[in-house]
C-alpha positions as CSV (number, residue, x, y, z in Angstrom):
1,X,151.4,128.6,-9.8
2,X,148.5,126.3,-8.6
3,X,148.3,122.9,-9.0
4,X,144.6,122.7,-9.2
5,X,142.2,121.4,-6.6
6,X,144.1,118.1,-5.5
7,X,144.6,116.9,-1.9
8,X,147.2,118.2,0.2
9,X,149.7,116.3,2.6
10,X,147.6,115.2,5.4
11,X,144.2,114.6,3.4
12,X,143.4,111.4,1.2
13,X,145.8,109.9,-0.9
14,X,145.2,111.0,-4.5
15,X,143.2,108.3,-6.8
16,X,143.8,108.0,-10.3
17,X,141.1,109.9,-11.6
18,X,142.4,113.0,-9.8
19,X,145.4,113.2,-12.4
20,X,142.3,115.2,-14.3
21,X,141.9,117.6,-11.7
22,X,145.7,119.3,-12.1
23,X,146.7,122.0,-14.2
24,X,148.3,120.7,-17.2
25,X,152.0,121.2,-16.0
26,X,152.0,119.4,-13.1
27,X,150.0,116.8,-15.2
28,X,152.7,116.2,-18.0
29,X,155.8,116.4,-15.2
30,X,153.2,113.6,-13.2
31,X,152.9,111.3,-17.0
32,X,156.4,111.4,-17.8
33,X,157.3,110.4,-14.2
34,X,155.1,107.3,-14.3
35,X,156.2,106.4,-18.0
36,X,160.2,106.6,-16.6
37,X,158.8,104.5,-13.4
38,X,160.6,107.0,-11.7
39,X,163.2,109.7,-12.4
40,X,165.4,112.5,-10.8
41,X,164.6,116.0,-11.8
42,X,167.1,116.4,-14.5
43,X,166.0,113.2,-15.9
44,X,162.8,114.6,-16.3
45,X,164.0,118.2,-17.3
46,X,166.3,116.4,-20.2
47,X,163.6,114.2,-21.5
48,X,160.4,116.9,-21.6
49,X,162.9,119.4,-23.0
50,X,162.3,121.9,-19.6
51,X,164.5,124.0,-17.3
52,X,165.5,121.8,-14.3
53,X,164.2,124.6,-11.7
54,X,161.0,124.9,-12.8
55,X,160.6,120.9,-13.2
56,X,162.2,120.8,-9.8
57,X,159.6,123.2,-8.5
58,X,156.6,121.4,-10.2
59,X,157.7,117.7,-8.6
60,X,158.1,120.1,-5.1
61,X,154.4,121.3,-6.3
62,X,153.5,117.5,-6.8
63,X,155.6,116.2,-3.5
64,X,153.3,118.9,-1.5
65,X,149.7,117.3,-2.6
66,X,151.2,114.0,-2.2
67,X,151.0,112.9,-5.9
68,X,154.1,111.8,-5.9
69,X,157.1,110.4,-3.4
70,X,160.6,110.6,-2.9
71,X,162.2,107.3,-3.5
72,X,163.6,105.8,-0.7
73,X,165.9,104.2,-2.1
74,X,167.6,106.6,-4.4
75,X,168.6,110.1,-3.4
76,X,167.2,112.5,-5.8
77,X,164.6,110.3,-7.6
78,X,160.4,110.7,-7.2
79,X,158.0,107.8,-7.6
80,X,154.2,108.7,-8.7
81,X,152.1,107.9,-5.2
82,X,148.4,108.0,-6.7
83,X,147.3,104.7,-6.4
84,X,144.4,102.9,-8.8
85,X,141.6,102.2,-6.4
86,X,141.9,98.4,-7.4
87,X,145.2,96.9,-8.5
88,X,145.5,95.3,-12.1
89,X,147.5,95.6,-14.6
90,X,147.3,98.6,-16.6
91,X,146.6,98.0,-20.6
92,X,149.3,98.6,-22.8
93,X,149.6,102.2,-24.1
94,X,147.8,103.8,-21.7
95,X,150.0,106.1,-20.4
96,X,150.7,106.8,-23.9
97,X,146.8,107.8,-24.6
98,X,146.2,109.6,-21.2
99,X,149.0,112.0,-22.1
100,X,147.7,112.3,-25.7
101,X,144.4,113.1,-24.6
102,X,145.6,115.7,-21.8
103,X,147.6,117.5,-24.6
104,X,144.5,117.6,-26.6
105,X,142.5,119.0,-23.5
């Protein structure tokens, strides 16, 4: 299973925009993780209605390109690490409309 043409540990860190750039998988375990503001893997198996292992092995996927980080303080848990080129505060609902439009995609 590929993850799409990300970066890999080692390279840039991922920017926003490359969300668009992974398969659609890894893209709806990487949403839900930045709607939860965090999560273990069975918390994100239970809510997206998955098998743990293969959520497991999509945040592994994600933890590999760097699109995502353990949380350091909180065994088990994964943060999202891409990073909006400028900080701001994000409009409300748009996690909410990037997931509806990656669904539609």
């Amino acid at each position: 299973m590929g993850i799409g043409t990300g970066p890999t540990n080692g390279a840039r860190q991922p920017a926003f925009a490359d969300i668009l750039t992974i398969e659609r998988p890894h893209r709806d375990v990487l949403i839900e993780l930045a709607r939860l503001a965090g999560a273990t893997a069975r918390e994100l198996a239970v809510r997206m209605g998955e098998d743990p292992a293969r959520v497991q092995g999509l945040l592994d996927d994600l933890e590999r390109r760097s699109y995502i980080v353990r949380d350091p303080s909180q065994e088990g848990r994964y943060l999202v690490g891409v990073q909006l080129r400028r900080p701001r505060a994000d409009p409300e609902g748009l996690w909410a409309a990037l997931a509806q439009r990656m669904r539609e995609a």
